[in-house]
VEXLO-913403 format. One record per residue (C-alpha): residue number from 1; residue in one letter; y, x, z. Coordinates in steps of 0.05 Angstrom, whole numbers, plus 32768, in hexadecimal, padded with zeros to 4 digits. Example, Ala and Ser with C-alpha at 12.3 -4.5 7.8 and 13.67 -1.06 7.14 Angstrom:
2
i=1	aa=A	north=7FA6	east=80F6	up=809C
i=2	aa=S	north=7FEB	east=8111	up=808F
This chain:
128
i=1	aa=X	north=7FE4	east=7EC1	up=806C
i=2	aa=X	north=7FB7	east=7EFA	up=8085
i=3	aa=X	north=7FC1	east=7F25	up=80B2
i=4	aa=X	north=800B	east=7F07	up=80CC
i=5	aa=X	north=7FE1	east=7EE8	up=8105
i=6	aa=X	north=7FE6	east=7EA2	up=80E4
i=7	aa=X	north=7F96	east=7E9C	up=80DB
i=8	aa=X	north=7F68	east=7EA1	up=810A
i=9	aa=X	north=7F31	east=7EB6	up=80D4
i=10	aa=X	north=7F39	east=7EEC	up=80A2
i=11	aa=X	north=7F11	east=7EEF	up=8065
i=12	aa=X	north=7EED	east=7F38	up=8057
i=13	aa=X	north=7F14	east=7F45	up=8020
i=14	aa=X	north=7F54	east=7F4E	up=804C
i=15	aa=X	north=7F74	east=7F78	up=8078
i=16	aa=X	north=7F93	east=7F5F	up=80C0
i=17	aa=X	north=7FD0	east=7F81	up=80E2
i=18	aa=X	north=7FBA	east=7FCB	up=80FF
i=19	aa=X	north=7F7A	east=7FC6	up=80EA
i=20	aa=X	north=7F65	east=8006	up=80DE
i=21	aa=X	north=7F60	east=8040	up=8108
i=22	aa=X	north=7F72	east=807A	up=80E9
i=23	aa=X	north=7F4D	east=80C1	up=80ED
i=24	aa=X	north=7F42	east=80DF	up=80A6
i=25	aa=X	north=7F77	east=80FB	up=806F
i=26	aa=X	north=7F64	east=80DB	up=8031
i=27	aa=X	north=7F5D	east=8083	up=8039
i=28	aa=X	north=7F22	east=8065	up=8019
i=29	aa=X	north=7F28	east=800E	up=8014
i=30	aa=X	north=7EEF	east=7FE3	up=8001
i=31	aa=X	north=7EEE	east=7FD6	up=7FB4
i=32	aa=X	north=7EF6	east=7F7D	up=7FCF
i=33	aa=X	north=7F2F	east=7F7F	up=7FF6
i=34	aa=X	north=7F6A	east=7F52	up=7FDA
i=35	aa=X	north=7F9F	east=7F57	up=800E
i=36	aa=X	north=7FB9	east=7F96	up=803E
i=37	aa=X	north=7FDA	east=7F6C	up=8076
i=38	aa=X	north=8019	east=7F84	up=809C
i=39	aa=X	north=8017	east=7FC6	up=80BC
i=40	aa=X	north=7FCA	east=7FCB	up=80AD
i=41	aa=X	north=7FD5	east=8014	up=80A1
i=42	aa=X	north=8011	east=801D	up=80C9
i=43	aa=X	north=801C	east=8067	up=80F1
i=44	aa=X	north=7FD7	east=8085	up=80E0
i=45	aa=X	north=7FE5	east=80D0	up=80EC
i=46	aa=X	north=7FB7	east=80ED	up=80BA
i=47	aa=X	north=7FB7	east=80CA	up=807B
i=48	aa=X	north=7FC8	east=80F8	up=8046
i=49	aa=X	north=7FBE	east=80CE	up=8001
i=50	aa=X	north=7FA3	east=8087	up=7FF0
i=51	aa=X	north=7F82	east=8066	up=7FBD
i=52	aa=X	north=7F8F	east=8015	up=7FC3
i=53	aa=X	north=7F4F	east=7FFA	up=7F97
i=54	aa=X	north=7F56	east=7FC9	up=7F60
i=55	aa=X	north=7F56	east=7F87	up=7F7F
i=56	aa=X	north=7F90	east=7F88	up=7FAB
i=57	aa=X	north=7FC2	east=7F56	up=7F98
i=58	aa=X	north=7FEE	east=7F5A	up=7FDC
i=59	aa=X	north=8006	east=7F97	up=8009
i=60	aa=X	north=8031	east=7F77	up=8040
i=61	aa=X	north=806D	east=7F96	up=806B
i=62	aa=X	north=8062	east=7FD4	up=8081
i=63	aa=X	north=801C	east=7FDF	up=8076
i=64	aa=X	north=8022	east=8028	up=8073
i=65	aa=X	north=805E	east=802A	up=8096
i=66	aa=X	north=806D	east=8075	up=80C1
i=67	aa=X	north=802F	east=8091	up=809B
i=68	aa=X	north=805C	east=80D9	up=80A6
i=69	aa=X	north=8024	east=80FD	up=8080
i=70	aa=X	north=8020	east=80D4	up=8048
i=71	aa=X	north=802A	east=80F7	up=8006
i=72	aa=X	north=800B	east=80CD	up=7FCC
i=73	aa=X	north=7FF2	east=8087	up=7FBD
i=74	aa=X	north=7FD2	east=8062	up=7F8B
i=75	aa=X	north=7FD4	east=8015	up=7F74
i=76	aa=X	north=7FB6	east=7FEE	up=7F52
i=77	aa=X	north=7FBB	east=7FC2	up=7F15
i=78	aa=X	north=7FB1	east=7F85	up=7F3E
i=79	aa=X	north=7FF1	east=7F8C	up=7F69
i=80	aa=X	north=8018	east=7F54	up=7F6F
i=81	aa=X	north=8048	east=7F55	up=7FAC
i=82	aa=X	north=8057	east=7F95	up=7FD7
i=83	aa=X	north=8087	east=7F8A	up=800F
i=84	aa=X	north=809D	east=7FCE	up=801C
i=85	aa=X	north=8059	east=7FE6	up=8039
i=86	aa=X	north=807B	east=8031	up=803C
i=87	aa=X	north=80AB	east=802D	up=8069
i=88	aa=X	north=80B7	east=806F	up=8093
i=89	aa=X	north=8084	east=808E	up=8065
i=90	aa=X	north=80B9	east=80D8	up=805B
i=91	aa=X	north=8086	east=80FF	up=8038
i=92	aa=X	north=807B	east=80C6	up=8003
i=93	aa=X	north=8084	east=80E5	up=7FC1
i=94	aa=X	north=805C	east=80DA	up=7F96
i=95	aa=X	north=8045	east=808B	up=7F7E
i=96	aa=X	north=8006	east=8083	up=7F4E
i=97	aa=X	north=8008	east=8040	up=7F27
i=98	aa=X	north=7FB8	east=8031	up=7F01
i=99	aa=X	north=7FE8	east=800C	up=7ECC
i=100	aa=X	north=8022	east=8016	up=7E9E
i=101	aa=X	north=8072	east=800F	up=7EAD
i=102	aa=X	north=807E	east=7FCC	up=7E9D
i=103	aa=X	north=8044	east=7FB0	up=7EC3
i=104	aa=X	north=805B	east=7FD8	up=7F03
i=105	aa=X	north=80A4	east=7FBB	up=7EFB
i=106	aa=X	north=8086	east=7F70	up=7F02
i=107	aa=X	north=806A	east=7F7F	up=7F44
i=108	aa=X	north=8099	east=7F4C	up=7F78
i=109	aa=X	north=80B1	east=7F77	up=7FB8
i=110	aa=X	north=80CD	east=7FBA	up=7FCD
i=111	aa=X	north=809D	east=7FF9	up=7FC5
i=112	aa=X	north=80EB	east=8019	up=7FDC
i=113	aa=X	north=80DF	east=8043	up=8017
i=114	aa=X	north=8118	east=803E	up=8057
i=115	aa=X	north=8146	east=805C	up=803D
i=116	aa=X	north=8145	east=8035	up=7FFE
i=117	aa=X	north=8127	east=806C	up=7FD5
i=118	aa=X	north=80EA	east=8066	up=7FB8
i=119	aa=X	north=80B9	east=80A1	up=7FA5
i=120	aa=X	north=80A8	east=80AC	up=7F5D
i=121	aa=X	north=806F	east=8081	up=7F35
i=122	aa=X	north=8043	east=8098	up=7F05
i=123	aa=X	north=802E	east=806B	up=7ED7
i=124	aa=X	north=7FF4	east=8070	up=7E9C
i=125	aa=X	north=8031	east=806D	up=7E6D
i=126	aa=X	north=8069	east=8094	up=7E96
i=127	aa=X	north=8097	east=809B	up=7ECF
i=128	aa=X	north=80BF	east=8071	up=7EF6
């Protein structure tokens, strides 16, 4: 696994644990990254929204965790696995989904946040 300290290489389509240092409202990834390791994202004060590109198949625990500014996010078709990367995230409302309902429901994980609520998700053919 990436980014769980298990490697001693990562690949540069991945992202490690805190990697990222966080200074700008809107989050821009590279369109070849696969995998958002755990807490990659975790307690950046000023992201606002985020668009996760087409590619991603894994966002691990916590990855955005205690983003406390974070209103909006988008995935991608290409998720697989999300281990509840939003975590502490309390202005979470709003979740953007590039596919339709059925595909979203297939995605193994928790997108809940701690409370076990999850924010809404817009899919191309509807709400969650």
């Amino acid at each position: 696994r990436y980014g769980s300290g298990t490697s001693p290489l990562k690949p540069m389509n991945a992202m490690g644990e805190s990697a990222i240092v966080c200074t700008c409202g809107v989050g821009r990834l590279t369109n070849d990254l696969e995998y958002i390791g755990e807490e990659a994202f975790a307690h950046c004060p000023n992201i606002a929204s985020i668009t996760i590109p087409e590619g991603v198949k894994v966002i691990d625990k916590g990855a955005f965790a205690g983003n406390h500014e974070l209103t909006s996010i988008t995935l991608p078709t290409t998720l697989a696995k999300a281990i509840t990367p939003f975590l502490d995230c309390h202005k979470l409302r709003e979740i953007r989904y590039n596919g339709i309902r059925q595909s979203f429901l297939r995605i193994e994980g928790s997108l809940s946040l701690k409370d076990g609520t999850m924010a809404s998700v817009k899919c191309l053919d509807g709400i969650l």
